[in-house]
N, C-alpha and C positions, 0 to 999 in steps of 0.2 A: 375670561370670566366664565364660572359656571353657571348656566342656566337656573331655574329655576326647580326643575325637576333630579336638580344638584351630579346630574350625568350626560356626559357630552360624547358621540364619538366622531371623528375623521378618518375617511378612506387612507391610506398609505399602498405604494407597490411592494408588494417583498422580493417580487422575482419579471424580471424585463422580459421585451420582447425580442424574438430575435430576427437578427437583420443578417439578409444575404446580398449577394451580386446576381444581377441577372444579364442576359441578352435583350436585344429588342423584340416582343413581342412573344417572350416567357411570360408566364405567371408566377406573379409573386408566392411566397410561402405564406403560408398563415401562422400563426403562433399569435396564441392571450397570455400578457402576463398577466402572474398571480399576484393577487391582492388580497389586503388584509385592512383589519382595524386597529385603532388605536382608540381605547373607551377611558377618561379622563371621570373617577368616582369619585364625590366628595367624601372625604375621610377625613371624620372629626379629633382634632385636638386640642384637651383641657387641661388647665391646671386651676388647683382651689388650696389658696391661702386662708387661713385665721386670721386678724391681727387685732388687737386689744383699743378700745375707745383712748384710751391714754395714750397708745403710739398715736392715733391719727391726733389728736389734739395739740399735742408738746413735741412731738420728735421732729426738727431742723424747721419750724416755725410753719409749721402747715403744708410739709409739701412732702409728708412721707404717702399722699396718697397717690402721688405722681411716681413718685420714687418705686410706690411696689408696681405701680403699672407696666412702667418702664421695664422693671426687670421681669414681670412674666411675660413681656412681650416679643423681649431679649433670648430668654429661656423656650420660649415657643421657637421661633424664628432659628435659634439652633438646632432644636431636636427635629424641625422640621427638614434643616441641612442635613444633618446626619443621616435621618430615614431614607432622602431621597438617593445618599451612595451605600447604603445599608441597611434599609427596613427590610420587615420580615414579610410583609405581604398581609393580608387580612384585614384586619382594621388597618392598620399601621400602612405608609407606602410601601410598593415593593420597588425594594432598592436596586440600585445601578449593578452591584456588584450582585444582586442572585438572581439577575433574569439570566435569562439562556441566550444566545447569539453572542453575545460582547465577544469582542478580539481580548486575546490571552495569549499570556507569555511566560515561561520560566525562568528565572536569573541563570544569570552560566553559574553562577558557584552555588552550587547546593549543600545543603546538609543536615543534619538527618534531626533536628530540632530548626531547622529553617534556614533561608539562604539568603547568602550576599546580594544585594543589590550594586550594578555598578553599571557607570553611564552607559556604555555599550547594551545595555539591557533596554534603556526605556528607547534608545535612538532603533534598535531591534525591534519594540514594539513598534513604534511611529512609522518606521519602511514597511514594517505589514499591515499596518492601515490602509497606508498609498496606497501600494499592491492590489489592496482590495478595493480601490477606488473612493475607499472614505475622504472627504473632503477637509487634511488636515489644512490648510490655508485659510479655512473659513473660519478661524477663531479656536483653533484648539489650545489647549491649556496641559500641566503637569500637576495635579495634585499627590502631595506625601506629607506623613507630619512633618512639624518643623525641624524633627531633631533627626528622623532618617534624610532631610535633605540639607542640612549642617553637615553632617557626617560624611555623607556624599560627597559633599562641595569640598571639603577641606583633607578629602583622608589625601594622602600620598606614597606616591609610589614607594619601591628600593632605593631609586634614587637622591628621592629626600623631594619631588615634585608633587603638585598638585597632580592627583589624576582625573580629575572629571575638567574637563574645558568649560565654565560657567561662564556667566557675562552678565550683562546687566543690560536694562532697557526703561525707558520714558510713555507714559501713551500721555501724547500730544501736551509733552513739559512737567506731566502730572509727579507721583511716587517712582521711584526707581522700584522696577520690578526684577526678578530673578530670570534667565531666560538658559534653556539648553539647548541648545540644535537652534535657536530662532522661535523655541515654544516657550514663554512663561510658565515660569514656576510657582507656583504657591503652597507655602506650610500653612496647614490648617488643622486645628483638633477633631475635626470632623471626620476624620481618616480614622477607618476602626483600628484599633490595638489589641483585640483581640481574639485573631486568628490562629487556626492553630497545626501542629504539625509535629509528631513522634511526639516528646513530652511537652512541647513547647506552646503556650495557651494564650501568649502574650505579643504573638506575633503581626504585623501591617501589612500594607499594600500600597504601592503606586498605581496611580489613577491618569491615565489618556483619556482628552474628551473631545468632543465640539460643543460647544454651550450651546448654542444655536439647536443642539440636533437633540436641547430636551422639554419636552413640552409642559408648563407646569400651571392647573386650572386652579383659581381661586373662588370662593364666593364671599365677597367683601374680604374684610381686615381682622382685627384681631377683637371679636368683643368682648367687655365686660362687665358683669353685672355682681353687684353688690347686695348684702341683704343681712339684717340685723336677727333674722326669725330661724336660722339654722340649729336645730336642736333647740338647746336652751344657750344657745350664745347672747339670748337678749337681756336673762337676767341675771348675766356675767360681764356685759360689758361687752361682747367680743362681734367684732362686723367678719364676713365671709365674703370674699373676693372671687370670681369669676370667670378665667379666660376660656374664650374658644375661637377655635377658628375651623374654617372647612377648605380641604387642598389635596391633589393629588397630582403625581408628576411621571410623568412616560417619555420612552426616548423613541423618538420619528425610524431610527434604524439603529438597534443594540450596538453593531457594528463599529460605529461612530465612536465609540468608546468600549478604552481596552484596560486592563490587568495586570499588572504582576503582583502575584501572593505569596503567601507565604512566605515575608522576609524578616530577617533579625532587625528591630527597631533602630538600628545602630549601624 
């Protein structure tokens, strides 16, 4: 939760300390690790609908006032997904994908409006996480759209084979989930589509994470406020709907989460 002065920060290490061997009755090395912050700003998000005294009256027997809440609440709660793997920074979150540090990768098969993705790429990314000590055990995940990870799952080889080895997984009886290497997969709209590369404007990404390793500060829920006196919407009839909410989201170590861009949707 965010305080009340709507800004929060926590200490983080960005760089350890370093450990030697010694003899009995050496002194030890000194060495400070580097440390950094992590500052959690609330950044406001709104949306303002119109909607006519006649819909809230007659439209599905009184409950279109629930119905548009529902959906700006919906609508917020997306855009606020999307930002956190793509905002532009500023007002807006700054997104997963343009801070600086994150692990990154390039598809083996390039080309020159964008390149293949293919299992051995994301399993490529995920051994250079390990390597780097990022804690893929701790709940990492696979995000891509749904239709680059259909394409993936199903393309086949010369042979007429499947080439990506997919599988499927339970958490505790629940949905059958997507899983690659032992990591879940999930297609989601929230993966940009449009990245770009030589002529190509329309291009995605796969997404390596630890959910765990991103920090995300709220101040309450989603409010909103109503009012008949907007302009002259009062003597038209028309009530003005409200949402806002205050949130910002930071990753513990960019690291923790990786890339591959610039790929053909397909």
């Amino acid at each position: 939760a965010l305080p009340q002065s709507g800004s929060i920060q926590y200490p983080r290490v960005t760089g350890g300390t370093t450990i030697v061997a010694f003899s009995e009755g050496e002194a030890s090395t000194e060495s400070t690790p580097t440390t950094g912050l992590i500052t959690l700003t609330a950044k406001g998000y709104t949306g303002l609908v119109e909607l006519t005294e006649q819909f809230f009256k007659f439209a599905s027997m009184g409950v279109a006032d629930a119905f548009v809440r529902n959906a700006l609440t919906l609508d917020t709660a997306l855009k606020i997904d999307a930002d956190i793997i793509n905002g532009t920074g500023g007002n807006y979150i700054q997104g997963i994908v343009r801070t600086s540090g994150i692990s990154a990768r390039t598809a083996g098969t390039t080309g020159t409006d964008g390149n293949t993705l293919n299992q051995k790429d994301i399993e490529f990314l995920i051994a250079q996480m390990r390597d780097a000590n990022v804690p893929i055990d701790s709940g990492a995940f696979i995000a891509t759209t749904s239709l680059l990870w259909t394409s993936l799952k199903y393309r086949e080889d010369t042979a007429g084979n499947f080439a990506t080895n997919a599988g499927y997984m339970t958490y505790g009886g629940g949905r059958v989930v997507d899983q690659l290497g032992g990591v879940p997969v999930f297609g989601t709209s929230q993966i940009p589509t449009n990245r770009a590369k030589g002529s190509a404007t329309n291009l995605t990404l796969a997404l390596v994470g630890i959910g765990s390793e991103l920090m995300i500060g709220r101040a309450g829920g989603v409010e909103m406020k109503m009012t008949d006196s907007h302009g002259s919407n009062f003597a038209s009839g028309i009530f003005t709907l409200r949402s806002t909410t205050w949130v910002d989201a930071k990753m513990r170590h960019p690291s923790a989460f990786g890339t591959i861009d610039s790929l053909l949707n397909s």
